[in-house]
C-alpha positions in Angstrom: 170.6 -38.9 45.2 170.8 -40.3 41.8 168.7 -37.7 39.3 166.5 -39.0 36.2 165.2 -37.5 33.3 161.9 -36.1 33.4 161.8 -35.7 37.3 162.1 -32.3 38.9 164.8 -31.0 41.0 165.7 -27.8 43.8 169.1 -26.7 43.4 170.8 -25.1 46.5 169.7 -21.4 45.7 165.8 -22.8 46.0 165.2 -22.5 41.8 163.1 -25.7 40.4 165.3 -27.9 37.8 163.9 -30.0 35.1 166.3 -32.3 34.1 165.3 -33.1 29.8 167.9 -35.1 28.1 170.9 -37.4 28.8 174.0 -35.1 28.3 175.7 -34.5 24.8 179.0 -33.8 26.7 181.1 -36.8 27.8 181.9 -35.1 31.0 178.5 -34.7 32.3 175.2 -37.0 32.7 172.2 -35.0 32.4 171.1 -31.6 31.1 168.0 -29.7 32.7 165.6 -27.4 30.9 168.4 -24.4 30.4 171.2 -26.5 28.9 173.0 -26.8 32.3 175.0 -30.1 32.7 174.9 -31.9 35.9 176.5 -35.1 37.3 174.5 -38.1 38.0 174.6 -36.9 41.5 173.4 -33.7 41.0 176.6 -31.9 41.2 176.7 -29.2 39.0 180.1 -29.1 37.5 181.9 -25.5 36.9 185.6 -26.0 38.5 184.8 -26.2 41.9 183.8 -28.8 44.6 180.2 -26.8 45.2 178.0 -25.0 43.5 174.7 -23.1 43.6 173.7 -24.7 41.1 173.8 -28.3 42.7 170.6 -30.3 42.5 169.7 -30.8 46.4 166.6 -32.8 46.6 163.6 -34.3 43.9 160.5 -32.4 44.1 157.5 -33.6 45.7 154.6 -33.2 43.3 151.9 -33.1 46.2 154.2 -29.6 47.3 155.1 -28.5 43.8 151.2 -28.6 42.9 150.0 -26.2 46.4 153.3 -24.4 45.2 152.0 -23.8 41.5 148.5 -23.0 42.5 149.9 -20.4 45.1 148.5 -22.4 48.2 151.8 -21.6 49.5 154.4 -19.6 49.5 157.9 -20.3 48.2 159.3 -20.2 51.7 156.5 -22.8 52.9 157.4 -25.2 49.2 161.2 -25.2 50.2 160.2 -25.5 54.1 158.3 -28.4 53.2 160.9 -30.2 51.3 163.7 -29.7 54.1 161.4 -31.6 56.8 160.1 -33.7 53.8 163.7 -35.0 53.6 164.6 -35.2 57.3 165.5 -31.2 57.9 165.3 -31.1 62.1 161.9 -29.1 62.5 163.7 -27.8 65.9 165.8 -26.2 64.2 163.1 -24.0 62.2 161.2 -23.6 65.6 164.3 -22.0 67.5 165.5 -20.0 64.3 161.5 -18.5 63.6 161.2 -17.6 67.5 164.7 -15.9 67.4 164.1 -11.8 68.0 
């Protein structure tokens, strides 16, 4: 994944990301809406090889908007992204069913 300015991001802890600006730091690309640097992969850099803070996937604007206007739950935005992106929906099944 190669991030842009102006797109929307979900790091690995399920937060949304704007990335704002191209960088002012040599050692990183992009900066998102908090003044955190990122690669142009979406690694987050902070002197280790991962990060909470690493952009996972682009945000669907269909499943941001039902997210924004509380059609769904966060669960169900982030749920929706995994299988957006080729998450195995057996998985979820066998994990929900799980007592």
């Amino acid at each position: 994944m190669r991030i842009e300015v102006g797109k929307k991001y979900i790091n690995a802890v399920g937060d949304i990301v704007s990335i704002v600006k191209i960088a002012e730091d040599l050692k990183y690309d992009f900066s998102d809406h908090e003044s955190c640097d990122y690669m142009d992969d979406g690694n987050y850099y902070f002197n280790g090889p991962k990060s909470k803070y690493d952009l996972i996937c682009e945000v669907n604007d269909f499943i941001l908007y039902r997210y924004e206007y509380k059609f769904i739950t966060k669960y169900e935005f982030l749920l929706e992204h995994y299988l957006l992106y080729g998450g195995n929906p057996e998985w979820i099944i066998n994990k929900t069913n799980m007592k």
